[in-house]
py3Dmol code that shows the C-alpha trace and the ligand (Angstrom):
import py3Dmol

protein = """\
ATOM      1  CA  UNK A   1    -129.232 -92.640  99.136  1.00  0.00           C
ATOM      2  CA  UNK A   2    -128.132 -89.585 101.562  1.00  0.00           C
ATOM      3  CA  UNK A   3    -124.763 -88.944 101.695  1.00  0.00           C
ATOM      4  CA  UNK A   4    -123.881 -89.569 105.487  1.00  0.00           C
ATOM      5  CA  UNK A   5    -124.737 -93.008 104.882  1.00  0.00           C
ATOM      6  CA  UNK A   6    -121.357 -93.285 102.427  1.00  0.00           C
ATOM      7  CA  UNK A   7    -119.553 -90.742 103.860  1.00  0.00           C
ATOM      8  CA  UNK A   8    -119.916 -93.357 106.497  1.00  0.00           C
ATOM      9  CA  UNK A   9    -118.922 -96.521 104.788  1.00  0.00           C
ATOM     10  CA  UNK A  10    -115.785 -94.574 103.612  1.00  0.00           C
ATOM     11  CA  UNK A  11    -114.990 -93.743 107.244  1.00  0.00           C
ATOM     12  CA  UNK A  12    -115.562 -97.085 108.492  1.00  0.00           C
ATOM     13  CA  UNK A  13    -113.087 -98.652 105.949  1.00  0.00           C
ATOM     14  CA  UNK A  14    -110.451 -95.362 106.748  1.00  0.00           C
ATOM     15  CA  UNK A  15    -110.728 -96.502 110.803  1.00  0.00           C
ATOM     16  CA  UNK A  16    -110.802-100.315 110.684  1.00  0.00           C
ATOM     17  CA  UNK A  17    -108.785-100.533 107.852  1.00  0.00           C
ATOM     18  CA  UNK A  18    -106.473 -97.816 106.363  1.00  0.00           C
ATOM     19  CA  UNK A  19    -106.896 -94.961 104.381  1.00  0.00           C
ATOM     20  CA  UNK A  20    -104.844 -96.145 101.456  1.00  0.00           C
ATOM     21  CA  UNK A  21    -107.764 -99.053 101.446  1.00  0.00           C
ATOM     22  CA  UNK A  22    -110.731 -97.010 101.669  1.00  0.00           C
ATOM     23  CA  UNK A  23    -108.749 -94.794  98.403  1.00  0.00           C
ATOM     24  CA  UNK A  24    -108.557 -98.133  96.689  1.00  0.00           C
ATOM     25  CA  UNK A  25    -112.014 -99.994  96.777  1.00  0.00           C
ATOM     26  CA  UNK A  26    -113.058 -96.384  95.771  1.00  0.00           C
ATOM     27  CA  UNK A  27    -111.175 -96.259  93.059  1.00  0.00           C
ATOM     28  CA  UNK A  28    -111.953 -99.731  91.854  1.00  0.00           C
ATOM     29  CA  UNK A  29    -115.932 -98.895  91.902  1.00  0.00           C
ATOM     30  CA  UNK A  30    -115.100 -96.284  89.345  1.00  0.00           C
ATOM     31  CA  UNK A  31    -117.546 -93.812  90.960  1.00  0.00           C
ATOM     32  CA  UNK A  32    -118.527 -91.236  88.818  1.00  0.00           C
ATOM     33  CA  UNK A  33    -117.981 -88.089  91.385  1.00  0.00           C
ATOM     34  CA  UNK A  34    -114.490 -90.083  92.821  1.00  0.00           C
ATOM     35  CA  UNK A  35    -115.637 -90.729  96.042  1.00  0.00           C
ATOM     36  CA  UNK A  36    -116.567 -86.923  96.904  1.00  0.00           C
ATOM     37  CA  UNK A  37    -119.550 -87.135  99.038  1.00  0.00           C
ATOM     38  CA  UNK A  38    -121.152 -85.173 101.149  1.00  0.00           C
ATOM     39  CA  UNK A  39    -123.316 -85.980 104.339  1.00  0.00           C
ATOM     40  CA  UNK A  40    -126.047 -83.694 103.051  1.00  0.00           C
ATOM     41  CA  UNK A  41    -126.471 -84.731  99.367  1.00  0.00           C
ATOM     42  CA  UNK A  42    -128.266 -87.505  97.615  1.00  0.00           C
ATOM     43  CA  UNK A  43    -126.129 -90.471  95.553  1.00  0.00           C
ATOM     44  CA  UNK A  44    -127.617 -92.993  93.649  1.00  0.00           C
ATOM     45  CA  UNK A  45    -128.332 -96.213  95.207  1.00  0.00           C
ATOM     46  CA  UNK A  46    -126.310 -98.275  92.747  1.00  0.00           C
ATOM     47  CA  UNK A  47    -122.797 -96.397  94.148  1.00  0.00           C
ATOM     48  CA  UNK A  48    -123.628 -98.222  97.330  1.00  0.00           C
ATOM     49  CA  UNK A  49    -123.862-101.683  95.352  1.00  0.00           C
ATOM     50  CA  UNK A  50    -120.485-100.649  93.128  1.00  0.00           C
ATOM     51  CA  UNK A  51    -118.817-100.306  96.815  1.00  0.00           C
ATOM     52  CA  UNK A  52    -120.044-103.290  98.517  1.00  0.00           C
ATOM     53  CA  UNK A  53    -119.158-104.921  95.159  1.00  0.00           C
ATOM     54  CA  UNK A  54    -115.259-104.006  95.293  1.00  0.00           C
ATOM     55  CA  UNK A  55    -115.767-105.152  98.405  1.00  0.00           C
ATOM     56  CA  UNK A  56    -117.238-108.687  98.465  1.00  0.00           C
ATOM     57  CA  UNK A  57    -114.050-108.945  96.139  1.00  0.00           C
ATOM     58  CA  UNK A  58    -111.141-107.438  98.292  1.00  0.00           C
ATOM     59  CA  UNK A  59    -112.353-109.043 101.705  1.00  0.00           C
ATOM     60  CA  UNK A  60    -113.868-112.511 100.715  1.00  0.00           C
ATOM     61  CA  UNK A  61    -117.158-111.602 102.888  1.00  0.00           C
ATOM     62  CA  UNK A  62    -120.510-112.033 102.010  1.00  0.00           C
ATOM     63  CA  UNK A  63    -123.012-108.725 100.991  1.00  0.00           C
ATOM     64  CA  UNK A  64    -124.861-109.422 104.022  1.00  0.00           C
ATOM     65  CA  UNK A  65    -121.610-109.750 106.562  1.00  0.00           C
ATOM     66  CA  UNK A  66    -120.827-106.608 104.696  1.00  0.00           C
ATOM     67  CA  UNK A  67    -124.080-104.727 105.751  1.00  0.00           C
ATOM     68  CA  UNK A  68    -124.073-106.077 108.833  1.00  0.00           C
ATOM     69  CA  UNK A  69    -120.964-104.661 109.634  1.00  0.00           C
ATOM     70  CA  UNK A  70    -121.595-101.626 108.026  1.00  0.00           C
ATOM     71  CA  UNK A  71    -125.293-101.376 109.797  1.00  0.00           C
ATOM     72  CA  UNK A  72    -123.461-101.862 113.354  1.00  0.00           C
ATOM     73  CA  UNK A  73    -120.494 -98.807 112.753  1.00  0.00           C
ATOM     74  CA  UNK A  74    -123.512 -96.044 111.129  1.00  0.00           C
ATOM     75  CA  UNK A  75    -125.482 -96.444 113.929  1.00  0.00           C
ATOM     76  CA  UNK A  76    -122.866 -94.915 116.245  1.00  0.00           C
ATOM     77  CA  UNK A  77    -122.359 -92.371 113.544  1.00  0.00           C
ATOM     78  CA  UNK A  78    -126.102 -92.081 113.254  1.00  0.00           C
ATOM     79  CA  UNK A  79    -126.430 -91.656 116.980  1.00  0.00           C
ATOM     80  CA  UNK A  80    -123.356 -88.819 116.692  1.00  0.00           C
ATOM     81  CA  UNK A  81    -124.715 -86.599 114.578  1.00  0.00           C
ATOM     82  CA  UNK A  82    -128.360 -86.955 115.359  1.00  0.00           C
ATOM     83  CA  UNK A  83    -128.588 -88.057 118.845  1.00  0.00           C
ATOM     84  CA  UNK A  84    -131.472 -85.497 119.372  1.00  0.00           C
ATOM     85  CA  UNK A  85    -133.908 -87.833 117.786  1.00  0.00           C
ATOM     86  CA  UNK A  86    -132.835 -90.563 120.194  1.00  0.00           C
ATOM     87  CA  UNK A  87    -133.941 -87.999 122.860  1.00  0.00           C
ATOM     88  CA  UNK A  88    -137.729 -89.565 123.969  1.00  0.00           C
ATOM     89  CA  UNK A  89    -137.296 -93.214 123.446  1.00  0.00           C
ATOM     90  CA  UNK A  90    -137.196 -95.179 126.846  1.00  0.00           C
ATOM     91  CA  UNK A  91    -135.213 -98.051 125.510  1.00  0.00           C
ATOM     92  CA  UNK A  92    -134.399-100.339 122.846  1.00  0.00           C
ATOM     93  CA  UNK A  93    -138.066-101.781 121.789  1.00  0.00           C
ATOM     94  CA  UNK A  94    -139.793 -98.665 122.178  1.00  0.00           C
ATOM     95  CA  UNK A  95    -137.189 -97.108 119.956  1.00  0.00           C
ATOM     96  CA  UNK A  96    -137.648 -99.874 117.471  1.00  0.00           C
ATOM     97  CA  UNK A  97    -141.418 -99.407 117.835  1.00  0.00           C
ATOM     98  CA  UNK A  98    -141.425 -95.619 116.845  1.00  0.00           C
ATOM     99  CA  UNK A  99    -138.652 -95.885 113.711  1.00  0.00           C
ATOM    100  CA  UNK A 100    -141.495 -95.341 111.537  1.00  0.00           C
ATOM    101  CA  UNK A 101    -143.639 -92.710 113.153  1.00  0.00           C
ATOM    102  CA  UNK A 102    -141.105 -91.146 114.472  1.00  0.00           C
ATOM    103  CA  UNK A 103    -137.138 -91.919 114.336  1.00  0.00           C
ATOM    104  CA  UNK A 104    -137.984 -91.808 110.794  1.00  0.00           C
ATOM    105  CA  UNK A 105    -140.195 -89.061 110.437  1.00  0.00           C
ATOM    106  CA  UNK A 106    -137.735 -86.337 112.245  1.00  0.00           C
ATOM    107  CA  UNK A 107    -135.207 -88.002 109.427  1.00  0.00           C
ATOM    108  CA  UNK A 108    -137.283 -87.059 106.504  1.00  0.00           C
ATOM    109  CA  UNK A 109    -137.665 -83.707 107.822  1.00  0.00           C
ATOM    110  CA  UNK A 110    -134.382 -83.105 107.895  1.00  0.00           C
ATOM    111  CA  UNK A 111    -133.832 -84.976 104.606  1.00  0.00           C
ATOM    112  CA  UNK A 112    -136.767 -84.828 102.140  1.00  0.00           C
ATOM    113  CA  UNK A 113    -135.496 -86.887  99.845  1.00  0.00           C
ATOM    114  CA  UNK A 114    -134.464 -89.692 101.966  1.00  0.00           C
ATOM    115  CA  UNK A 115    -135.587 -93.347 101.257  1.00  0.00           C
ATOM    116  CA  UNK A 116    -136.255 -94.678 104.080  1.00  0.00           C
ATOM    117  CA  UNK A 117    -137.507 -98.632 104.775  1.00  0.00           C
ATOM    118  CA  UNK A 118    -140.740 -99.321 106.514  1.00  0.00           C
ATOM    119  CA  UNK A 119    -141.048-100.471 109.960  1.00  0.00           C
ATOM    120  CA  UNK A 120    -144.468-102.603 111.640  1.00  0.00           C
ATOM    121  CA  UNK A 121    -144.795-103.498 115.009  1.00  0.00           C
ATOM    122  CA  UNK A 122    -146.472-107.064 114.901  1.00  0.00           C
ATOM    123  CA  UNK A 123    -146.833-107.728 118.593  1.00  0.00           C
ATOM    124  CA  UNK A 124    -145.119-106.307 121.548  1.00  0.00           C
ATOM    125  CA  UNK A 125    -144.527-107.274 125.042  1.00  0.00           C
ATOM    126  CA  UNK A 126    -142.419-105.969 128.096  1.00  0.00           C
ATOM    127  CA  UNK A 127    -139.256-107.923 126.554  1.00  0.00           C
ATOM    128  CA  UNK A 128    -140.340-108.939 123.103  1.00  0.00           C
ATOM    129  CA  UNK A 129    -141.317-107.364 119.750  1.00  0.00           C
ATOM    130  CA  UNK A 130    -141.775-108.700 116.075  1.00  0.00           C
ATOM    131  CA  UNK A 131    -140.817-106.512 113.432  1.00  0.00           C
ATOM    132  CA  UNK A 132    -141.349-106.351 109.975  1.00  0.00           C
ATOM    133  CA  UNK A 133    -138.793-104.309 107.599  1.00  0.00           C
ATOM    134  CA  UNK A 134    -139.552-103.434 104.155  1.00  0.00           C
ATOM    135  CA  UNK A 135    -137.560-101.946 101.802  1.00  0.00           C
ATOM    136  CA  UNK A 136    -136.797-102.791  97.755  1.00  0.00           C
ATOM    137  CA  UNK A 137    -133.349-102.348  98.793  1.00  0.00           C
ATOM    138  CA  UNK A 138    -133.475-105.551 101.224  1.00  0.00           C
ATOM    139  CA  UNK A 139    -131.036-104.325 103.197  1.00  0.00           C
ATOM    140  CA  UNK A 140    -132.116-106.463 106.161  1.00  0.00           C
ATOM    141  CA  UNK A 141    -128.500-107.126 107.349  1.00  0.00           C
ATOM    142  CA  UNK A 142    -127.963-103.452 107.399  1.00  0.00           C
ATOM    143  CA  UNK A 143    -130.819-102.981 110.083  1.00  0.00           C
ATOM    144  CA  UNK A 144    -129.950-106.214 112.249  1.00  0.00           C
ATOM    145  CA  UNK A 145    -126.657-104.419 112.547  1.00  0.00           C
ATOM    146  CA  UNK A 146    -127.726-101.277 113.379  1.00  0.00           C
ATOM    147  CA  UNK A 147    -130.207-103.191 116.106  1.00  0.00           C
ATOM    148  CA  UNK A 148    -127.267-104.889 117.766  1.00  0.00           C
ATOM    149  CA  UNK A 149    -125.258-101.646 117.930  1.00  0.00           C
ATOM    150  CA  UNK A 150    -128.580 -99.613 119.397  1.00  0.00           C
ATOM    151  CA  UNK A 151    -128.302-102.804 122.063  1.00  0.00           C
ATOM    152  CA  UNK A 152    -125.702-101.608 123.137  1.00  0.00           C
ATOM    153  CA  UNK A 153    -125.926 -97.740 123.112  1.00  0.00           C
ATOM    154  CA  UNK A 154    -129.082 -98.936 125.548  1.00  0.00           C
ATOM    155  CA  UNK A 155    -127.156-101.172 127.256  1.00  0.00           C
ATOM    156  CA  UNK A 156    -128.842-104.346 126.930  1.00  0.00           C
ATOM    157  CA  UNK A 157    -128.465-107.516 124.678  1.00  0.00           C
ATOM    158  CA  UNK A 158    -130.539-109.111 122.232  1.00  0.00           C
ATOM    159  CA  UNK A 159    -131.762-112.590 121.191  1.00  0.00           C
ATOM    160  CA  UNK A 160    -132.998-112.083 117.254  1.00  0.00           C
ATOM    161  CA  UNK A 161    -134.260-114.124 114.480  1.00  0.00           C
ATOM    162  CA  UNK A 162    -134.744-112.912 110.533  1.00  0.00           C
ATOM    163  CA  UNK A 163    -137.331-114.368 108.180  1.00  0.00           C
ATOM    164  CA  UNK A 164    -137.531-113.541 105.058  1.00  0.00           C
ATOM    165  CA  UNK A 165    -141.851-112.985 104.534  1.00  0.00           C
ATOM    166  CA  UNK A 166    -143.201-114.511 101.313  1.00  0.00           C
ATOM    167  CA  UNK A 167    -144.236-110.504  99.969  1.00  0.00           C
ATOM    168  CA  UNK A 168    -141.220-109.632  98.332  1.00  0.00           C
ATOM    169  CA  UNK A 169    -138.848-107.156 100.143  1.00  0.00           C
ATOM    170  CA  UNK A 170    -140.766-108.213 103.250  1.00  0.00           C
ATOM    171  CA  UNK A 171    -138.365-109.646 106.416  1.00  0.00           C
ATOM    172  CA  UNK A 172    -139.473-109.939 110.013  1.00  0.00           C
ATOM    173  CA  UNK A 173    -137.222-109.674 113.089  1.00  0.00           C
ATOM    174  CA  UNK A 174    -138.178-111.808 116.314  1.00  0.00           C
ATOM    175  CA  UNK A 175    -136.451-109.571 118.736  1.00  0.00           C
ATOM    176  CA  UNK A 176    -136.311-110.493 122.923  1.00  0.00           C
ATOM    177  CA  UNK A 177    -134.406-108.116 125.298  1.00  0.00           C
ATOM    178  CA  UNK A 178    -132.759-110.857 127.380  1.00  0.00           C
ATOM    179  CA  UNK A 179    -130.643-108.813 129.382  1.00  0.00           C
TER     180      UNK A 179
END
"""
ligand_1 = """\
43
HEM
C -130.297 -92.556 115.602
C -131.242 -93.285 115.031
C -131.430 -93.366 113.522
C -131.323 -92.370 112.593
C -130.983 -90.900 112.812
C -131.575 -92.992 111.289
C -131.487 -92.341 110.074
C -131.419 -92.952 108.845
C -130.959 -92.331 107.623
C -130.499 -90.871 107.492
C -131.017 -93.262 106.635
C -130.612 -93.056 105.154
C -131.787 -92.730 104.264
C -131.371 -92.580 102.812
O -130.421 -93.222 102.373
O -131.981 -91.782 102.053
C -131.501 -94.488 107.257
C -131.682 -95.652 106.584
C -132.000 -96.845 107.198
N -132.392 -97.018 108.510
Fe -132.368 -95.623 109.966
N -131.854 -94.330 111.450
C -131.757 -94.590 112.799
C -131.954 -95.791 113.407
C -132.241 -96.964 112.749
C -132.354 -98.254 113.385
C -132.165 -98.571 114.877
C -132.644 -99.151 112.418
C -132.824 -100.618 112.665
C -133.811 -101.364 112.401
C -132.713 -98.412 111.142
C -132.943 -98.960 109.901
C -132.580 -98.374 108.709
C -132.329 -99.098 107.463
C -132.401 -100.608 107.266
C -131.966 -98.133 106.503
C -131.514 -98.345 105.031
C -132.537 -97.959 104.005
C -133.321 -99.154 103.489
O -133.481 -100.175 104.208
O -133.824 -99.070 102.350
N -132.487 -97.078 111.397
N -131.743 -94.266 108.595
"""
view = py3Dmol.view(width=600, height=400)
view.addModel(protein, "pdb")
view.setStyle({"model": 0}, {"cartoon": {"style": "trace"}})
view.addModel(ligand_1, "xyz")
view.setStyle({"model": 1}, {"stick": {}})
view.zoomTo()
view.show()
C-alpha cells in the first residue's frame, strides 16, 4: 500500500486526536519500520490492518466506521497533493465515472506499484450512477468515505446505498446527486 495513504492515517489521528495518540496506537501495532513512512514508498498491506486493529481496540468503533472515517479525511489529503488530476472532471459522477480510466490511471503513473480497486459504471443518468468497487482488500467503507468527502469538495450532497454483490470482493454503490 503507498505510503501517503498511512502517512495519512497517522496525520489524521495527530489532528483529531493528539500526537501522543497517534505515537501510541503506533507503537501498540508493533510496526516493523516504527511508524517511519514515507508518502512515496510502498508498505505492506497488513501494517494497515495492525493499525486499524490497535484501533478497533482503543476507540470501541467498528473497521468499517474506521475506514469510513479514514476514507472521508485522505480524500482532502488526496485532493492536496494531487489536485491536478481532479483538473477535467465536471462534477461528482463524472469524476466517479472516470476513477478507473482515468483518476486512477494518472495514479499509477505516478505510482507503479500502486494497488488500486476497480471501478464500473453500471448505468448513469444526469443525477444517478451505480457503481461497482472491487478490490480483495474490501475496503468499501474506505471509498463511501472518500465519496462523501468528494461531495463536498463539489459542493453537492449525496443519497447512497452499498450492496455487497454475490462475486466475492464485489460491492455496488447506488449513488443520486440530490442536491
Ligand atoms: C483526488 C482523487 C484521487 C486520487 C489522487 C486517488 C489516489 C489513490 C491512491 C494513491 C491510492 C492508494 C493506492 C495504493 O495503496 O497502492 C488510492 C486507493 C483507493 N482509492 Fe483512490 N484516489 C482518488 C479518488 C478516489 C475516490 C473519489 C474514490 C471513491 C470511490 C477512491 C477509491 C479508492 C479506494 C477504495 C482505494 C483503496 C484501495 C483498495 O480499495 O484496494 N479514490 N487512491
Amino acid at each position: 500500500m503507498l505510503g501517503i495513504v498511512f502517512t495519512s492515517l497517522i496525520d489524521m489521528l495527530e489532528e483529531n486526536v493528539s500526537p501522543e495518540f497517534a505515537d501510541d496506537v503506533i507503537v501498540a501495532a508493533e510496526l516493523e519500520n516504527d511508524g517511519a513512512y514515507t508518502a512515496v514508498g510502498y508498505y505492506p498491506y497488513s501494517d494497515m490492518e495492525r493499525l486499524l486493529g490497535v484501533l478497533i481496540e482503543k476507540t470501541g468503533k467498528s473497521a468499517n466506521e474506521l475506514l469510513y472515517d479514514f476514507g472521508y479525511y485522505l480524500f482532502g489529503k488526496l485532493a492536496a497533493v494531487h489536485g491536478d488530476v481532479l483538473a477535467n472532471t465536471e462534477g461528482m459522477l463524472d469524476m466517479l465515472g472516470h476513477l478507473d480510466d482515468d483518476i486512477h490511471v494518472q495514479v499509477k503513473k505516478l505510482y507503479p506499484d500502486a494497488d488500486l480497486p476497480r471501478f464500473k459504471v453500471l448505468s448513469r443518468t444526469d443525477t444517478t450512477m451505480r457503481l461497482q468497487y472491487y478490490s480483495e482488500r474490501d475496503l468499501f467503507a474506505l471509498a463511501e468515505g472518500l465519496m462523501d468527502a468528494s461531495a463536498d469538495h463539489f459542493n453537492c450532497k449525496l443519497e447512497r446505498e452499498t450492496h455487497q454483490l454475490a462475486t466475492p470482493h464485489t460491492y455496488e454503490f447506488s449513488i443520486a446527486v440530490i442536491s
